[in-house]
Structures are given as structure tokens and as C-alpha cells.
C-alpha positions in Angstrom: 141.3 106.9 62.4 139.2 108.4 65.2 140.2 112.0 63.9 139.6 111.3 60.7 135.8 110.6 61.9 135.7 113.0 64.0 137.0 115.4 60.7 134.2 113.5 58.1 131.6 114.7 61.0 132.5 118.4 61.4 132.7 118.4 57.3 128.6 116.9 57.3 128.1 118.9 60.2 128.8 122.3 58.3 127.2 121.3 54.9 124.0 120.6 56.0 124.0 123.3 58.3 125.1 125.7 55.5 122.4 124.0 53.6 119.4 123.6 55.7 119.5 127.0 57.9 118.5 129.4 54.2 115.8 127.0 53.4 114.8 127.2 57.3 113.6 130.9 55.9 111.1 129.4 53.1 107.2 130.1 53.4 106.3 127.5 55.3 103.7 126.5 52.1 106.7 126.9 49.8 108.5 124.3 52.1 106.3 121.8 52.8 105.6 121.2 48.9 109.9 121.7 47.9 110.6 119.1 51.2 107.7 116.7 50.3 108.9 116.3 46.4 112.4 115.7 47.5 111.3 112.9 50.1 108.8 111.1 47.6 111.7 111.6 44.9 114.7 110.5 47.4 113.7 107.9 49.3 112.6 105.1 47.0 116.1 105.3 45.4 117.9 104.8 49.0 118.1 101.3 49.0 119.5 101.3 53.1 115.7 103.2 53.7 113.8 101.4 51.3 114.4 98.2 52.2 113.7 97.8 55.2 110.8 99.6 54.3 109.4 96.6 52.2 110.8 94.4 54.5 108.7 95.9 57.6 105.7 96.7 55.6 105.7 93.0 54.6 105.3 91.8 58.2 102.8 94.5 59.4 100.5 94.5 56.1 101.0 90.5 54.6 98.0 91.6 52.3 99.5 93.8 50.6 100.5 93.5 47.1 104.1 94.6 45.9 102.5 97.5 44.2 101.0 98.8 47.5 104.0 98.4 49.2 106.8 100.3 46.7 103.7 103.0 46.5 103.9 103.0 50.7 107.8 103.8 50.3 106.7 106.8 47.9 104.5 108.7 50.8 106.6 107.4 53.6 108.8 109.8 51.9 106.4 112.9 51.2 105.5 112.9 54.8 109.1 112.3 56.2 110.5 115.1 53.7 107.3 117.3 55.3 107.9 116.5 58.5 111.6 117.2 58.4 110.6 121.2 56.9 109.2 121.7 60.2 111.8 120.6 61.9 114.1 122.4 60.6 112.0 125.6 61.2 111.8 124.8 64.7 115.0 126.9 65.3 112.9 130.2 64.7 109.6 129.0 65.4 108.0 130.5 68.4 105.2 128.8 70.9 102.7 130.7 69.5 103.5 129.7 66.1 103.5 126.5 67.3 100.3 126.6 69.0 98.1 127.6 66.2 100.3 124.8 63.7 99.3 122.1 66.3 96.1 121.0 67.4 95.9 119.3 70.4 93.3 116.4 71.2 92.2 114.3 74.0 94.2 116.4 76.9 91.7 115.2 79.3 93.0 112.0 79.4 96.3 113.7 80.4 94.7 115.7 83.3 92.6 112.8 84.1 96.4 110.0 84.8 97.8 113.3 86.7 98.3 112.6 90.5 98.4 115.0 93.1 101.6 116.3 93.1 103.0 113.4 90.8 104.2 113.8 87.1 103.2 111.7 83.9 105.4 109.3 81.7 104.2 110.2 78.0 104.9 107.4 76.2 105.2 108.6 72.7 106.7 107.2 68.8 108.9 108.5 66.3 105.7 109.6 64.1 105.6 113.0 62.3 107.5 115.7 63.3 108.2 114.2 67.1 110.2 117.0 67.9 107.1 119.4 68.1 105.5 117.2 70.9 107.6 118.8 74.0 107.5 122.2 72.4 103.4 121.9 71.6 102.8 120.6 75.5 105.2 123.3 77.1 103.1 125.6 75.4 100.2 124.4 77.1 101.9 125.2 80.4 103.4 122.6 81.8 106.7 121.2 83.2 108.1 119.2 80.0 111.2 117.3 80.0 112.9 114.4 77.7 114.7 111.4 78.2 117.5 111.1 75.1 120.6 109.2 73.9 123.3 111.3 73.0 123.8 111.7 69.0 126.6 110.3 67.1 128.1 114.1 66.3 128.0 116.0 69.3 127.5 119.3 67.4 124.0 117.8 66.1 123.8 116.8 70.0 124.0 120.3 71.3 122.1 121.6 68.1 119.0 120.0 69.5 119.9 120.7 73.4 120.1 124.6 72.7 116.7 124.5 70.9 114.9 122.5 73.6 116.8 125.1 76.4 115.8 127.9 74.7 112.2 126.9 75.2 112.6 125.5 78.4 112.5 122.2 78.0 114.5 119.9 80.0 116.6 116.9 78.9 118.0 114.2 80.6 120.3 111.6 79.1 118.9 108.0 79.9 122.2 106.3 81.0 123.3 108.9 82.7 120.3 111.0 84.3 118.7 108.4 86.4 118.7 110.2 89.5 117.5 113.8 88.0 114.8 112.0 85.9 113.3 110.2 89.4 113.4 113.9 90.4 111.4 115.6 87.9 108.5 113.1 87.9 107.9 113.1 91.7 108.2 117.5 90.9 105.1 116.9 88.8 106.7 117.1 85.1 105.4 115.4 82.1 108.2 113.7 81.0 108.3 112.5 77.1 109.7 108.9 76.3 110.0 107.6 72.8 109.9 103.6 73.3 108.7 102.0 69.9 112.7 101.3 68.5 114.8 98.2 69.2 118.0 100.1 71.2 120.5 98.2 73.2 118.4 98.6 76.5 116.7 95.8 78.6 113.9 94.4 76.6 111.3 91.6 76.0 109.2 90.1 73.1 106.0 91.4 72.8 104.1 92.4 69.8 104.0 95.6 68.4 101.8 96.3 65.4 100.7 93.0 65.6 104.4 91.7 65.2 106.7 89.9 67.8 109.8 92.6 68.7 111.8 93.8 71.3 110.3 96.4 73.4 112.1 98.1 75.9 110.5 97.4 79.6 112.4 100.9 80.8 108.9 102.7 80.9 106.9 100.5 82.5 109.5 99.8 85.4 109.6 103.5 85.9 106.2 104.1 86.5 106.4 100.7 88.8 109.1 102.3 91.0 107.8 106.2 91.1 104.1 105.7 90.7 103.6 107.9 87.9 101.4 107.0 85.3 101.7 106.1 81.7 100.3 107.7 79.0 100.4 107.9 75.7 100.8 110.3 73.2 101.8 110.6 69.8 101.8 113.4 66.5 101.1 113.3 63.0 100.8 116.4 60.4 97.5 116.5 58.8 97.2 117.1 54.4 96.1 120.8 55.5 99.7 121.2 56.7 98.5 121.5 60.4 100.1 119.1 62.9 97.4 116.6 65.4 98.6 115.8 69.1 96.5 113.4 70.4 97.1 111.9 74.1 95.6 108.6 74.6 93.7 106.9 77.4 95.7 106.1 80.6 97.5 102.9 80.4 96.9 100.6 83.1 99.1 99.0 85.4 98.3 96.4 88.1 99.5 98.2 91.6 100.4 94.9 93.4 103.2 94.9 90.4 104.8 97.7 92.9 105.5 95.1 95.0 105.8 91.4 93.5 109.1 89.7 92.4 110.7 86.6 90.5 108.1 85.3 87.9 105.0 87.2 88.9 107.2 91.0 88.4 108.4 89.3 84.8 105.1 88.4 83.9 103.1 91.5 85.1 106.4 93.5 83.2 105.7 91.7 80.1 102.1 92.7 80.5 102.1 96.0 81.3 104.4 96.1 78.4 102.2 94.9 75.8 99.5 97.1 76.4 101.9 100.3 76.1 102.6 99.0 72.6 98.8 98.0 72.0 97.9 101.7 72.6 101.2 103.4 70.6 100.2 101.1 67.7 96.5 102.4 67.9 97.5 105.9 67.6 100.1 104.9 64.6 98.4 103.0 62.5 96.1 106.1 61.3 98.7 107.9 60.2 101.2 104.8 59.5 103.5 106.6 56.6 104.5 109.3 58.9 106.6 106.1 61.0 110.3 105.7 60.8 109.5 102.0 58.6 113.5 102.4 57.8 113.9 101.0 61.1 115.3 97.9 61.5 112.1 97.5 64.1 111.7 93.6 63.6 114.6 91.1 62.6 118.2 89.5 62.8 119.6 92.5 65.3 116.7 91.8 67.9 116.7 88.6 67.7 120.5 88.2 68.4 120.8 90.2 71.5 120.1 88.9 75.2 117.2 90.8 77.4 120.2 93.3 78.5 121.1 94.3 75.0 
């Protein structure tokens, strides 16, 4: 059964490979508007994707009337169809393409967190083309690295690991890496960490866009143990086609939490937790149909697993 899994893999593997890599060579215009149809075409008709669009939109937005909502599912799908043109174009995109499609704002606040000598957790979402933000802030010359869980197909896997290698970008696996990803942030690097999804990490309750859901504490205990601090950022392609970075202001974090314990550690955790999803939700929300709402983000699975996942 394994090998026949392993097989059905290989087999998607190939097709979408053979698929995507001629359509990787469309003008970029030609792409955005033949990948935008098919998304707004495409994903209303998915139920597993919209569903739990509806669902989520109907906790996050109780205002809205059904018509709103079904017409949400439409653009989540132009954007996402958009998005994904420019990811697949990454794998002959240069930096300096990639600097002139990406506008970068609020980097001050970056240089501003940045210790002497110490690197910054960039605490960032699955909005727009994510996979641009390491490329975008290598380009602006610094040390970049990524914390990631292995995909499913391990060709996909080294897919994306030969891309990020090839522009220098360092990756750590997050069950596996702990010692090398300690390493890089007291070297100085900026190291990217998406934390807005319920995975099977430890996690607490704390509202995120407005809503109650489980929130990994990984982040936050990092930055408690090495010092570095937390900022983030997130990006979102703009109607002109061009891509916005924007980091956002420092998030703070009590330095007594360094060295507390027992309830007053769980409690300053919690905290320090909610404000990292108070400021990823302020940088969402204005360009809310480029998130993954197919994400089973609130619900049954959270609520059914212990802290430890």
C-alpha cells in the first residue's frame, strides 16, 4: 500500500511538473490574467476549498451576507491562482527581477528590533505569494533562512530546497534543526517563521482575527530563550501586478519572561502570544483574500487536540 502511494505521488509529481514548467515561460501579464481566471473559475467548484472558506469567513466577518461571502470565495481564488503564477516563475526568476516586482515597506522597523550582533525572528503568514518573502529580503542583503516541515512528496520537498539553495537561502527543518536554527539567530540571520496555521505543535488559545484558535507558542519561546526579537512581516500582490513587503513594528516582549516559571511563564507566553497574532492579523486583514481561508484555521481538529498536539 505504501508503494502504491509512493507510485500515485511520483505520477502527480511528473504531471504537474510536465504541466506547470512550459507555462513557467508565459509573459508574466499573459500569466497573471490565464492563472487568475482559472482560480476564480476553479475554486468555487472545490467543495474541500470552498467550504471551509464559508465556514471561516463566517466566524471572521458574522456581518456578512451569503452573497458576500460565495463572492469572497470567487477572489480568494483570482488572487491565489495569481499568486501561484509567481510562484511557479520563481524557478527562473532572478533577484533583480524580484527586486523591481517587490516593493518593500517599513524596513526600518526591521533595522530598528536588530541587536548588535543578534538575528530577528520574522514572524510572517501564508498571504500572497509567501514564497517571495526570503527571496525579496536576501536581496536586500541579508542572512535569510527558514524554518519548514518537510512536504508530503519528497520530490516537491527538494523542489523547493534547490530553489531556496540556489539563492542562498537557508532552511532548517523545525523538528529536526533545533540546534542549527539557535545557531543562525545568535550569527545575526533573519530567520522567516510562518505561525498563523493550526499544526500539530505546542499551542494555546488565543484569538486570531478576532477568533479563539490555536496558535503555536514556538516563536515566542524562541525569542524568550535566544533574545532575538520578533517581528513581523508579511506580502501581498498589489492589482498592478507588483508584490508589497511590509515589516511591521517590533513586537514586544516582557524581559523578566526570560526568567519566570510555573504560572507567571504560562501567562506572559499566552501574552506575548496574542500580540504576535494581533499584529499578523493587522497586516492580513488589508489584503484578506490573498489568505489560505481553506484552512481548517478554527474548529473540531483544534479543539480536539491537547497543548502538545
Amino acid at each position: 500500500m505504501r508503494w502504491g502511494k509512493s507510485v500515485r505521488r511520483w505520477v502527480r509529481f511528473q504531471l504537474l511538473r510536465a504541466l506547470l514548467t512550459p507555462l513557467a515561460w508565459l509573459p508574466r501579464s499573459c500569466g497573471l490574467r490565464f492563472f487568475g481566471a482559472v482560480g476564480r473559475s476553479v475554486l468555487p467548484r472545490v467543495a474541500r476549498a470552498r467550504e471551509p472558506i464559508l465556514a471561516n469567513t463566517q466566524r471572521v466577518f458574522p456581518d456578512w451576507p451569503a452573497a458576500q461571502r460565495r463572492d469572497f470565495v470567487r477572489r480568494v481564488g483570482w488572487h491565489l491562482g495569481r499568486n501561484a503564477f509567481d510562484f511557479v516563475r520563481l524557478s527562473r526568476t532572478s533577484l533583480e527581477e524580484i527586486e523591481r516586482l517587490v516593493v518593500v515597506e517599513g524596513q526600518e522597523h526591521l533595522e530598528r528590533a536588530r541587536r548588535a550582533g543578534l538575528g530577528v525572528i520574522c514572524l510572517s503568514a501564508h498571504l500572497g505569494c509567501w514564497e517571495l518573502l526570503p527571496y525579496r529580503m536576501r536581496g536586500l542583503g541579508y542572512r535569510v533562512a527558514v524554518v519548514y516541515r518537510h512536504l508530503r512528496d519528497p520530490r516537491l520537498d527538494r523542489y523547493v530546497a534547490e530553489r531556496r539553495r540556489r539563492f542562498g537561502i537557508e532552511a532548517y527543518e523545525r523538528d529536526r534543526d533545533g540546534r542549527a536554527i539557535l545557531r543562525c539567530l545568535r550569527e545575526g540571520a533573519l530567520l522567516g517563521v510562518l505561525a498563523d496555521q493550526d499544526t500539530r505543535v505546542d499551542s494555546i488559545p488565543v484569538p486570531f482575527l478576532g477568533v479563539p484558535a490555536r496558535t503555536p507558542t514556538g516563536p515566542v519561546r524562541l525569542a524568550l530563550r535566544t533574545g532575538a526579537p520578533l517581528v513581523p512581516v508579511v506580502i501581498a500582490m498589489g492589482l498592478d501586478g507588483r508584490h508589497r513587503l511590509q515589516f511591521g513594528a517590533e513586537i514586544p516582549l516582557d524581559p523578566a519572561l526570560a526568567s519566570a516559571s510555573g504560572e507567571a511563564l504560562a501567562e506572559g507566553i499566552q501574552g506575548a502570544t496574542r500580540r504576535c497574532n494581533e499584529a499578523i492579523g493587522a497586516l492580513i486583514l488589508p489584503a484578506a483574500e490573498q489568505w489560505v481561508w481553506f484552512h481548517q484555521r478554527w474548529g473540531p481538529r483544534g479543539e480536539q487536540r491537547g497543548d502538545g498536539g
